[in-house]
C-alpha positions in Angstrom: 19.0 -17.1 -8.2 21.2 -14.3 -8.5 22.4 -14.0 -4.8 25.8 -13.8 -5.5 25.6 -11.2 -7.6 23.9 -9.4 -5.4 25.7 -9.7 -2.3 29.4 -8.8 -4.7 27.3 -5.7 -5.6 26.2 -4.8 -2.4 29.7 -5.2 -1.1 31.1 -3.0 -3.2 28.5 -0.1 -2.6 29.1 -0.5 1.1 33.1 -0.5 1.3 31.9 2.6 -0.9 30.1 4.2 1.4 32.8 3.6 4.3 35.4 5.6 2.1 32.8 8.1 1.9 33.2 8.9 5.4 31.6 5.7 7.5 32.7 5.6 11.2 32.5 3.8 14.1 31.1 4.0 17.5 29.2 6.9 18.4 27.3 8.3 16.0 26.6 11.6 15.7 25.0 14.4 12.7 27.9 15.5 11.3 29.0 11.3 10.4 27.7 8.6 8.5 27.0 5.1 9.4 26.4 1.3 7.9 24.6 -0.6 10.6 25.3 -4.7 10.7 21.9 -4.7 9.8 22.7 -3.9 6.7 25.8 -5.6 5.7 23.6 -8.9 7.0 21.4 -8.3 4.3 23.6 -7.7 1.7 24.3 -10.9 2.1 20.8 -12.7 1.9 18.6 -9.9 0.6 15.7 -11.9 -0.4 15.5 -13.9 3.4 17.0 -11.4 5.9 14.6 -12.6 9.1 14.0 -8.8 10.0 14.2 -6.8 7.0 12.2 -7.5 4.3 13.2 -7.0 0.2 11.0 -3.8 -1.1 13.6 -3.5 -4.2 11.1 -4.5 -7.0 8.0 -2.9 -5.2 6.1 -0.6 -7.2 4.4 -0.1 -11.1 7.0 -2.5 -13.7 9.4 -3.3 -10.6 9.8 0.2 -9.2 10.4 1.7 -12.4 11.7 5.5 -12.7 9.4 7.1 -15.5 6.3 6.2 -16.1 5.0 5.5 -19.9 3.7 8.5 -22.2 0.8 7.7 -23.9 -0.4 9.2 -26.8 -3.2 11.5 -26.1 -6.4 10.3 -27.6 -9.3 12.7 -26.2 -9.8 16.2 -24.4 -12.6 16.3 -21.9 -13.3 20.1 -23.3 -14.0 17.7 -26.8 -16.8 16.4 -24.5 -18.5 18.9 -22.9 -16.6 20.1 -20.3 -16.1 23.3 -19.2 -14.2 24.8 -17.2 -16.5 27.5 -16.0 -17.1 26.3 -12.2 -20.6 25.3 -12.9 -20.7 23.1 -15.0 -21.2 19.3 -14.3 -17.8 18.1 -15.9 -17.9 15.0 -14.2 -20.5 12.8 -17.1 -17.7 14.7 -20.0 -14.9 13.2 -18.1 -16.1 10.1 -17.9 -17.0 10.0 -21.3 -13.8 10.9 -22.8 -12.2 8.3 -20.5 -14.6 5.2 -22.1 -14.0 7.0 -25.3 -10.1 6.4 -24.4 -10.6 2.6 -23.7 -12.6 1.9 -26.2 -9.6 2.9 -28.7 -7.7 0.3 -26.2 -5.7 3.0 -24.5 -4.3 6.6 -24.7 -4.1 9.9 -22.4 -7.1 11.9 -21.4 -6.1 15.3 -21.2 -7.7 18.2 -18.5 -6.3 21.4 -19.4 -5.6 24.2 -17.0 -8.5 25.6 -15.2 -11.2 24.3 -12.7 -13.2 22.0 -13.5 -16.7 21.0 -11.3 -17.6 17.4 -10.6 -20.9 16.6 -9.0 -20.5 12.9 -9.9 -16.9 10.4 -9.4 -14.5 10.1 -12.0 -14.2 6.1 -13.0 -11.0 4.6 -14.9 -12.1 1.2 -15.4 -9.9 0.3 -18.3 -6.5 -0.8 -18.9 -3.8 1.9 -20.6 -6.0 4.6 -19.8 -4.1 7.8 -18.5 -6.3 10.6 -16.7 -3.6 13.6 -16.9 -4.2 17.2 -16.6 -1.4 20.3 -17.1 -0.2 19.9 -13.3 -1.5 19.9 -10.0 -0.9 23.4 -10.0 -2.8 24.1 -12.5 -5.3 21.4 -13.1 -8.1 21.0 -10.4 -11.0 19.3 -10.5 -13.7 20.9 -7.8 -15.8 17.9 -6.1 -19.0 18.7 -4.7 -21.2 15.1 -3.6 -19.9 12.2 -1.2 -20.1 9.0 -2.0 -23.0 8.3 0.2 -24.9 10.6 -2.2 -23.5 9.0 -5.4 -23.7 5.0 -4.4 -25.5 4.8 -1.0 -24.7 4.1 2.4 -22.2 1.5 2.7 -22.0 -0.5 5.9 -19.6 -2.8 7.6 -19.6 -6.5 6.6 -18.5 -7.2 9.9 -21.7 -5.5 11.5 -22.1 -2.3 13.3 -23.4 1.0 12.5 -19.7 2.1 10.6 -19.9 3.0 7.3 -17.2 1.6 4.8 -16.6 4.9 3.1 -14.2 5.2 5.8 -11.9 3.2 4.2 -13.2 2.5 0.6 -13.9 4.1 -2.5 -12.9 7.4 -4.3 -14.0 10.0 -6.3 -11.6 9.0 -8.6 -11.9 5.4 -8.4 -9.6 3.1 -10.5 -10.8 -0.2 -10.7 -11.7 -2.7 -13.5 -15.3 -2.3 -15.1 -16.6 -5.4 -14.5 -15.4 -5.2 -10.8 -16.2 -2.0 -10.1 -19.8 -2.8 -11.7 -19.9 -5.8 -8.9 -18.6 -3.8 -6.2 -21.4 -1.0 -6.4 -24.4 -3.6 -7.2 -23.4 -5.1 -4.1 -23.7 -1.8 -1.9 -26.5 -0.8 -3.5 -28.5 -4.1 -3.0 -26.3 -3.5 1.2 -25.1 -7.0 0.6 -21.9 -5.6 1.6 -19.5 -6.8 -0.4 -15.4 -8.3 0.0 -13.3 -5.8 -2.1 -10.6 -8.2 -3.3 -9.3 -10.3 -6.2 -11.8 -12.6 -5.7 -14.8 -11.2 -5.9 -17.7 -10.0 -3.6 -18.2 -13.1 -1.5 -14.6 -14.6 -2.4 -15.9 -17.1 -4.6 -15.0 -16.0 -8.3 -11.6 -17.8 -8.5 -11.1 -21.1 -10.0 -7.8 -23.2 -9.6 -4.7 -23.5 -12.4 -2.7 -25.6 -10.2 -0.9 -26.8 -7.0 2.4 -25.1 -6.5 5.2 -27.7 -4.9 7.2 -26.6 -1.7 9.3 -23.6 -1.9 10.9 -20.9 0.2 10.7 -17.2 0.6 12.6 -15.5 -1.9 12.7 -18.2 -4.5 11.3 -17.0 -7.7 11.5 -20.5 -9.6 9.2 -22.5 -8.6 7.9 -26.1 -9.8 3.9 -26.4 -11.0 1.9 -29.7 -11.1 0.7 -28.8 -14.2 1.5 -25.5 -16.1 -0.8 -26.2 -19.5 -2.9 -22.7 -18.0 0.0 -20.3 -17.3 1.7 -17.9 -19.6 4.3 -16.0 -19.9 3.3 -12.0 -19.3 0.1 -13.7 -17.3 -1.3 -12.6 -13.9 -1.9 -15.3 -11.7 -3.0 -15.3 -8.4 -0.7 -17.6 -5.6 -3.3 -18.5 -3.0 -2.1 -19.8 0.8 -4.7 -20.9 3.2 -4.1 -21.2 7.0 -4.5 -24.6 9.0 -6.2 -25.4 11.7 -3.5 -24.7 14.1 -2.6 -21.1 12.0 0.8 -22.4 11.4 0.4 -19.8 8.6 -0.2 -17.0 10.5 2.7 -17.9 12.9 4.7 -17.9 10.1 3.3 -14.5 8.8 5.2 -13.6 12.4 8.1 -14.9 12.1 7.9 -18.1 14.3 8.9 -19.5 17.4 6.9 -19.7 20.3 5.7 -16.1 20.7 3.0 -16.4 18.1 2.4 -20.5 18.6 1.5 -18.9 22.2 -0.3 -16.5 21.0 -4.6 -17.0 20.7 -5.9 -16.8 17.2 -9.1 -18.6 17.2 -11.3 -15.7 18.2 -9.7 -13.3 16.1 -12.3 -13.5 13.3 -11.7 -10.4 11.4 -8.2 -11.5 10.8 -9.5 -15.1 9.7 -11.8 -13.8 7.4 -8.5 -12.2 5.6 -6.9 -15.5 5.0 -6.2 -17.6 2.3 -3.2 -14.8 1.4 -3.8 -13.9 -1.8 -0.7 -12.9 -4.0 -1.0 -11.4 -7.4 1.9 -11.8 -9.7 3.3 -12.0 -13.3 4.3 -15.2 -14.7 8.6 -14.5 -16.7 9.0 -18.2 -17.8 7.4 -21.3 -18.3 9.3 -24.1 -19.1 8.5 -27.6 -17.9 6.8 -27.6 -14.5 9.8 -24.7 -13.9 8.0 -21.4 -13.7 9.6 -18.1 -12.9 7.8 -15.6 -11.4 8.3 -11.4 -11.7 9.0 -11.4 -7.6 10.6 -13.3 -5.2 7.9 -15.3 -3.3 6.7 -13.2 -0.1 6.6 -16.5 2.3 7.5 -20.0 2.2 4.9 -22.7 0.6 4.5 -25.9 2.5 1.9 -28.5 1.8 -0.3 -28.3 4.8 -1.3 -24.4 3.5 -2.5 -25.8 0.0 -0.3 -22.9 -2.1 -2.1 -23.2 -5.7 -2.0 -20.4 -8.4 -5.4 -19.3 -9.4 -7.5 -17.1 -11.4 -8.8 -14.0 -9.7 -11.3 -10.7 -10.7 -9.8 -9.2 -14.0 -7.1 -6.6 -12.6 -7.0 -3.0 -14.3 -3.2 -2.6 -15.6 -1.5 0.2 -17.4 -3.8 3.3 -16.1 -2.6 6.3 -13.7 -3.8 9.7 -13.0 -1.3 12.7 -12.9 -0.9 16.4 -13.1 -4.0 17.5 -11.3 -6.0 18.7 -7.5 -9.0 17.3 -6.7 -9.9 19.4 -4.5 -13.8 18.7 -2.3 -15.7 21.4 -1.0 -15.1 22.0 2.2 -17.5 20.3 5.2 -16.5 19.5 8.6 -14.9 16.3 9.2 -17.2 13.4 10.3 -17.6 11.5 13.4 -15.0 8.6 13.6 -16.0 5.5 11.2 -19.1 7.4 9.8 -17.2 8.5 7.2 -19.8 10.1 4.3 -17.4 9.2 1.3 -15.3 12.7 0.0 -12.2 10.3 -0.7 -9.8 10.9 -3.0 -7.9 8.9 -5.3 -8.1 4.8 -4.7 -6.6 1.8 -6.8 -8.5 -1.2 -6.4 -8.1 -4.5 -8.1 -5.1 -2.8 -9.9 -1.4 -4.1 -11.1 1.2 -1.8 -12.5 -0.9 1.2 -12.3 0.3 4.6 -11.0 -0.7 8.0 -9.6 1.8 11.2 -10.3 1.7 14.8 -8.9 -1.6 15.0 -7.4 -3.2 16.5 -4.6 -6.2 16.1 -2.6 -7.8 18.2 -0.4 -10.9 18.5 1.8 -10.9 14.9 2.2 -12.2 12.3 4.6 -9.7 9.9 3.0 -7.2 10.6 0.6 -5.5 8.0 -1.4 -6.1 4.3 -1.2 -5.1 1.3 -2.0 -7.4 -1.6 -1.8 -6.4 -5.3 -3.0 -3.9 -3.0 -4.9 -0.6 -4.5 -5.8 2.8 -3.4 -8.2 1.4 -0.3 -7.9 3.2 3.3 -7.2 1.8 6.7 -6.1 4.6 9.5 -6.4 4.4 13.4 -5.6 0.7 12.9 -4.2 0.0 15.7 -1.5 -3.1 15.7 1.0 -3.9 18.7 2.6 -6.9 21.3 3.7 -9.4 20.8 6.5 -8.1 17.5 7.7 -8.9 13.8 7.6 -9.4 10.2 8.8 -7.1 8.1 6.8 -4.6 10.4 4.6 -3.2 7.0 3.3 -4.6 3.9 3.7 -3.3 0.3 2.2 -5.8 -2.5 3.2 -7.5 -6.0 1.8 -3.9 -8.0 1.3 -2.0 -4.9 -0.9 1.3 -5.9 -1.6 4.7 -4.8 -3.6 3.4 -1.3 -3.5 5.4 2.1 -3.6 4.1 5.3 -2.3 7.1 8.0 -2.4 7.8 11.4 -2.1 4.6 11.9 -0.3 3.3 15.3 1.7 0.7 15.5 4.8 0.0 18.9 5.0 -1.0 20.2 8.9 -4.6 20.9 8.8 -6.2 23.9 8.1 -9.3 24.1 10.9 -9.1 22.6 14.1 -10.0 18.8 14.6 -13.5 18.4 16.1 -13.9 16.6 19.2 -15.6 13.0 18.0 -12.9 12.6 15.2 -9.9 10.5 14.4 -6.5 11.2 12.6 -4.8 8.3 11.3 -1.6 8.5 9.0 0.1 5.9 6.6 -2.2 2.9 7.0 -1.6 -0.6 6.4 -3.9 -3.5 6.9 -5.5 -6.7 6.6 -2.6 -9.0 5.3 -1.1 -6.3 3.1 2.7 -6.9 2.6 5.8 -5.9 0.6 4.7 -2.1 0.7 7.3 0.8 0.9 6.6 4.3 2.2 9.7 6.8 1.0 10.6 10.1 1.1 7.8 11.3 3.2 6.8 14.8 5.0 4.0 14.3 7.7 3.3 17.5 9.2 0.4 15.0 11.1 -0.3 11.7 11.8 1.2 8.4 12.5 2.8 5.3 11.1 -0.8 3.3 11.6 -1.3 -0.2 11.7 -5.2 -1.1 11.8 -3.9 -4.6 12.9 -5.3 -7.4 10.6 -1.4 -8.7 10.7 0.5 -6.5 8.1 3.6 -7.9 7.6 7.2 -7.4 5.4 6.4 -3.5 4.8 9.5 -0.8 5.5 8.8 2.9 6.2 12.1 4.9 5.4 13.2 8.7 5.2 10.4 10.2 6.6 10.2 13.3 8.6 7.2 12.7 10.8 5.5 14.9 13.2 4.1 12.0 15.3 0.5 13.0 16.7 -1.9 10.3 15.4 -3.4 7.4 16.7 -3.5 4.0 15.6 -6.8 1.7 15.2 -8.0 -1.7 14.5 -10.4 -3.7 16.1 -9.4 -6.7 18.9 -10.8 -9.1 16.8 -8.1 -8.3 13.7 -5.7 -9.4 15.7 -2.3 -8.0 16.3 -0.6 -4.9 15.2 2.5 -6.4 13.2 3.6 -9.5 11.5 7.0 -10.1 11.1 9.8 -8.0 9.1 8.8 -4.5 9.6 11.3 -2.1 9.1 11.9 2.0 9.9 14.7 3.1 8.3 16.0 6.8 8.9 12.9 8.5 10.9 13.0 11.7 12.3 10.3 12.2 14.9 9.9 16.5 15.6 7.9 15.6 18.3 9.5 12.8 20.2 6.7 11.2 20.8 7.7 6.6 20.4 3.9 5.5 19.5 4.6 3.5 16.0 7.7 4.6 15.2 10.4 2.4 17.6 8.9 -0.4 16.9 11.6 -3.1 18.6 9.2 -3.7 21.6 5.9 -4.3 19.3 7.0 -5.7 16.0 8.3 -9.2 15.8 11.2 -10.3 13.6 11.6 -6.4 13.0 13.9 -3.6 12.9 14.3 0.0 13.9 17.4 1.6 12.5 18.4 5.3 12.6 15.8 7.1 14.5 15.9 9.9 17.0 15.2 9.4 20.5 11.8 9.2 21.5 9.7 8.6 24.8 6.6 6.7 25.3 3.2 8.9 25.5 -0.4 9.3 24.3 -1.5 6.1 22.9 1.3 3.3 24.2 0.8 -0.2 23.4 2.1 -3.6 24.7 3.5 -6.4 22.4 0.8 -8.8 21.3 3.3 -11.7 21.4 5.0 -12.9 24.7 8.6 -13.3 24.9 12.0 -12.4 22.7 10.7 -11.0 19.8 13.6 -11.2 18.1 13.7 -7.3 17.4 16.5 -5.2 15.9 17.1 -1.9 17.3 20.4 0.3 15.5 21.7 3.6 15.5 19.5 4.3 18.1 19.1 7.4 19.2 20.8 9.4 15.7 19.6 11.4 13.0 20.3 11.5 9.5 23.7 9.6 9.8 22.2 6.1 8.6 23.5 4.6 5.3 22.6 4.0 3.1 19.7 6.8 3.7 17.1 5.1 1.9 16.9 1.5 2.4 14.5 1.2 -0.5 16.4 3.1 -3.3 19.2 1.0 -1.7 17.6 -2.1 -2.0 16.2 -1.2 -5.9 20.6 -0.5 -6.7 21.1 -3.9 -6.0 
């Protein structure tokens, strides 16, 4: 639906951009290039076999500005103070229930610091956290999240602890499921953090969805008495026996039906995919959906639309620091919990000019989707995970991002990760980034469809993952316009690891430090352009480009 309009569009912007100065051959700074790559997409944008379309990813579709609501309480109103020693954390918190019990508004943190020995919780739709700028605004964190909830291990076993990649001291995430989500630690039954609920049983079926094909966004219901226009639902794909799903998930052909996914039980413990999305139309069995459909639906994966957990819509933080007292960083995956800011459970929520610092992690999304985090900044005495985007997140948009080089030294027994993405998540776009450290990290766990584009990247993390997640990339990754200051390959020319991918306007790199072999055997159908340039890719961004179609 819409294709054609599209592709004359995207025509027009590229025979644009050639009599802005497009050449051919070899390219070098001072010249500007479109790669085949992307006049092939123009032409199917929504099932291009190596780049995936990020256009509508992000809060309301990728939207510019983000709504002004009018404010409805001052912490100060509260009790807090900003004096340095004072507990702001419970007068916060207040003024933020205060906020949704009046169904919405902005909570407003004036300039100054403000102490927090306790997490900040925004459990409730159209609430906005804002303060006067991150400037000017910062809140001063003083306990972990060990010492607020409890120790929180690994489902999966081990002696890890989960703060390592969960939870924030400013933790958006619906009441109900954030109330679940803590009960559970507490009680160490250690919990799933997705739409479905601690143990993936809170979900009830609306209906079987008939065969379709990535990109489609009409699709025909068996019975569409439970869906509404303006409704969440939640598509659902289980795998078969023979993971023809996750084959799929990699782009086909007989690399992945090769490869062995029977023993990699982290990965199956990810599956049934679970898709969150609005529902435009209903008319008929004929629903249309607010996205095109991330993969195709066939009968043998059961798609159905579901219930799910009650998502947290409408609520963003902006305009402050939170900034942790500084500790030193601890051991890898023992993680004590002074995160920043994570989204769980959320759709169309936002974060806006904010910085974290002193952090073990800093901003996360978890089970996040439609979601954008723009002008964030994480800095001070290093981390684990600066970003990390885990538990099946999809459609989200994390632009004009900063990760600042550390302050202190990295101890010995410690890890530095980067961008993360995990665990199923798909559709996510990382733009207009500065890493002064860290990587372009894939935990494994099969993240697929995600692009990475106009990023300066100083390339001296390490990846992780466990064997038994499975591999490193699904299909349709894409790095668009990279510039590596060190050289170094790892994660960033990704034509010899990533399936069904593409690499397009980097600068050369060589293979060192942490080198890893493909998981799947054979052609793997990889794109590799503009190889080695700099800066003479166009269009620049291949999101923004995508989101002017």
């Amino acid at each position: 639906m819409g294709n054609a309009h599209l592709t004359r569009r995207a025509l027009l912007g590229g025979a644009t951009a050639v009599a802005l100065g497009t050449t051919t051959g070899t390219a070098h700074a001072s010249s500007a290039e479109v790669p085949s790559l992307w006049r092939e997409f123009t032409r199917a944008p929504y099932t291009h076999p190596q780049i995936p379309y990020v256009g509508r990813a992000g809060y309301r579709g990728g939207a510019a500005r983000f709504p002004r609501r009018p404010a409805v309480a001052d912490v100060r109103d509260y009790g807090a103070v900003a004096d340095g020693t004072t507990d702001c954390a419970p007068a916060i918190n207040r003024a933020v229930a205060a906020a949704g019990r009046a169904g919405g508004g902005t909570v407003s943190i004036p300039p100054g610091t403000f102490r927090i020995d306790g997490l900040i919780r925004i459990g409730y739709d159209n609430v906005v956290l804002r303060g006067a700028g991150s400037g000017r605004t910062t809140l001063y964190a003083t306990k972990n999240l060990t010492e607020l909830i409890g120790a929180y291990g690994s489902r999966y076993g081990g002696t890890k602890s989960s703060w390592s990649w969960a939870g924030g001291l400013i933790w958006l995430a619906p009441k109900a499921r954030w109330d679940s989500l803590v009960t559970a630690i507490k009680a160490q039954a250690w919990p799933f953090e997705g739409w479905t609920g601690n143990k993936r049983d809170e979900w009830a079926p609306l209906t079987t969805v008939e065969p379709a094909r990535q990109g489609d966004r009409t699709v025909k219901v068996a019975d569409p008495s439970h869906l509404r226009p303006g409704s969440l639902v939640l598509l659902r794909i289980s795998d078969d026996p023979t993971h023809t799903l996750l084959q799929h998930m990699s782009g086909g052909g007989p690399g992945p039906a090769a490869y062995y996914w029977t023993d990699k039980t982290k990965l199956l413990s990810y599956v049934p995919y679970e898709w969150p999305v609005r529902v435009v139309r209903v008319r008929g069995r004929t629903v249309v959906l607010e996205r095109p459909l991330p993969l195709d639906l066939r009968p043998e994966w059961n798609p159905q639309f579901t219930t799910h957990a009650r998502e947290l819509t409408g609520a963003g933080v902006e305009g402050l620091t939170l900034e942790v007292m500084e500790t030193p960083q601890s051991p890898h995956l023992l993680d004590k919990g002074y995160n920043g800011v994570v989204l769980q459970c959320t759709y169309d929520c936002w974060v806006d000019d904010v910085t974290v610092r002193n952090v073990d992690n800093g901003f996360g999304l978890v089970a996040a989707s439609s979601c954008t985090l723009r002008r964030t900044r994480v800095g001070g005495r290093g981390e684990h995970h600066p970003y990390f985007c885990r538990e099946g997140s999809h459609d989200n948009l994390i632009e004009d991002f900063t990760i600042e080089e550390r302050t202190v030294p990295a101890p010995a027994d410690t890890q530095l990760h980067g961008i993360n993405v995990e665990g199923l998540s798909s559709y996510n776009v990382w733009s207009r980034g500065s890493m002064q450290m860290g990587t372009f990290d894939s935990h494994r766990g099969l993240p697929f469809a995600n692009v990475r584009t106009d990023i300066t990247v100083n390339n001296n993390g390490r990846h992780g993952g466990d064997a038994n997640a499975g591999p490193l990339f699904g299909a349709r990754f894409t790095h668009w316009n990279i510039r590596v200051t060190n050289a170094r390959a790892g994660l960033m020319k990704i034509d010899g690891l990533a399936p069904y991918s593409a690499t397009v306007g980097v600068n050369e790199v060589t293979d060192f430090d942490q080198i890893d072999v493909p998981d799947f055997t054979g052609d793997l159908h990889a794109r590799l352009e503009l190889y080695p340039t700099t800066g003479v890719v166009r269009p620049r961004n291949l999101h923004e480009a995508q989101r002017d179609l």
